[in-house]
C-alpha positions, 0 to 999 in steps of 0.5 A, spaced: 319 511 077 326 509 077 327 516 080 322 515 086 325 509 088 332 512 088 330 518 091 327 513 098 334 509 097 338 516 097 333 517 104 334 511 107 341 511 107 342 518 110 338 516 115 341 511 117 348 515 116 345 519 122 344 514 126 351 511 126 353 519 127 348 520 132 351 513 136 359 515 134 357 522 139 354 518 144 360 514 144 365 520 144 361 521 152 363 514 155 369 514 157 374 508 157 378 511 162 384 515 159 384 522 159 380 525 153 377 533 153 371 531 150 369 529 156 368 535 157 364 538 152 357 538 157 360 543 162 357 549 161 360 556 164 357 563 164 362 567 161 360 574 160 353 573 161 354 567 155 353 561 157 360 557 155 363 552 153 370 550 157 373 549 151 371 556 148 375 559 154 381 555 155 386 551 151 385 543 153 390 538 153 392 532 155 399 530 157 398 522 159 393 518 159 391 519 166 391 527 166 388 533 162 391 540 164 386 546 163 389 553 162 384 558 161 385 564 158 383 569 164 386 568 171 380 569 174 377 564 170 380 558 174 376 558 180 369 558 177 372 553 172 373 548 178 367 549 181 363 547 174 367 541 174 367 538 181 359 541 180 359 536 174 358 529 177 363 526 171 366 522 177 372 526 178 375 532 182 379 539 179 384 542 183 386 548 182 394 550 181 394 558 182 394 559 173 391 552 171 387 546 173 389 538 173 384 534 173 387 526 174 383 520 171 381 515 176 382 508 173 376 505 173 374 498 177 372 492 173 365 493 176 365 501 173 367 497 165 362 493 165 357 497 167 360 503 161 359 496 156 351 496 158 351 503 157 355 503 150 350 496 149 343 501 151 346 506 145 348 501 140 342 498 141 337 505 140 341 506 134 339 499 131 332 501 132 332 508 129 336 503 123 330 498 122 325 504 123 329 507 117 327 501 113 321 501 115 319 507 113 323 505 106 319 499 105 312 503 107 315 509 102 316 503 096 310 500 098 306 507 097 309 507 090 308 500 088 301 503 088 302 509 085 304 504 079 311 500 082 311 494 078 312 488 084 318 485 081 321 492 081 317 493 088 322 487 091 328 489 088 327 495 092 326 492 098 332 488 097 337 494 095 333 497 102 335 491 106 342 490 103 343 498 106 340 495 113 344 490 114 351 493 111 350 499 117 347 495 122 354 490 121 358 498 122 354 498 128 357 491 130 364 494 129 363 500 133 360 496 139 367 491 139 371 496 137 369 501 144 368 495 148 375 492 147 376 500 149 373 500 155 375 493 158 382 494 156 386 496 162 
């Protein structure tokens, strides 16, 4: 039995692990106002009949905190690469340099921060309920072998060692959630 249980533990925590991973990537995606070529893993172009990412057809860089310098390997490509951006709806504009793009960071307005933390509390939220469903799901598990011959007090523990997972990753959850608000609201 002892097994059993540490195997539902073991499962547990690697959900709630991929909760917290599944919150960092959707976090990645919110911008805080500085430059950050992740921002734009979602564009996708049709390179050679594969659809592609920037990134895969282009060196990334960012020379300040406000612009990202995109230099594609093929000349030809900057034009489409322009297009594919502006077409993005990320809230700025690529302007086309002959060889290369540049595309300047607007800085954002107090309005725009605030509405970046609601959406940044949407997802820290989504992510508490998918913590709290793994604990559930751990408890129903341990409940199931509780039945199957779990003695009651090793069925407490259990749930105790099931909780003490829960509130360790949702307190990581808290830290994520301060750290990129005080990122966003920082001007």
């Amino acid at each position: 039995m002892e097994e059993q249980v540490n195997i539902i533990l073991d499962l547990v925590a690697e959900k709630m692990k991929e909760s917290i991973t599944h919150l960092e990537l959707e976090l990645s995606n919110i911008r805080a106002g500085r430059a950050n070529t992740s921002i734009l893993d979602g564009v996708i172009l049709d390179y050679y009949g594969t659809p592609t990412a920037i990134a895969n057809m282009a060196s990334l860089s960012t020379p300040d905190a406000r612009t990202i310098i995109i230099q594609p390997w093929e000349k030809n490509l900057v034009s489409e690469i322009v297009h594919a951006i502006n077409k993005s709806n990320l809230g700025f504009i690529a302007q086309d340099t002959g060889d290369k793009i540049i595309i300047n960071i607007p800085i954002l307005t107090e309005e725009r921060r605030k509405e970046l933390v609601k959406k940044v509390k949407v997802e820290v939220e989504n992510c508490k309920v998918s913590i709290r469903n793994a604990r559930r799901d751990g408890n129903d598990d341990l409940k199931q072998l509780n039945k199957d011959g779990l003695s009651d007090d090793e069925l407490k523990k259990s749930e105790l060692r099931v909780q003490s997972l829960t509130d360790k990753y949702i307190a990581q959850v808290d830290s994520i959630f301060e750290h990129k608000e005080k990122d966003i609201l920082t001007v």
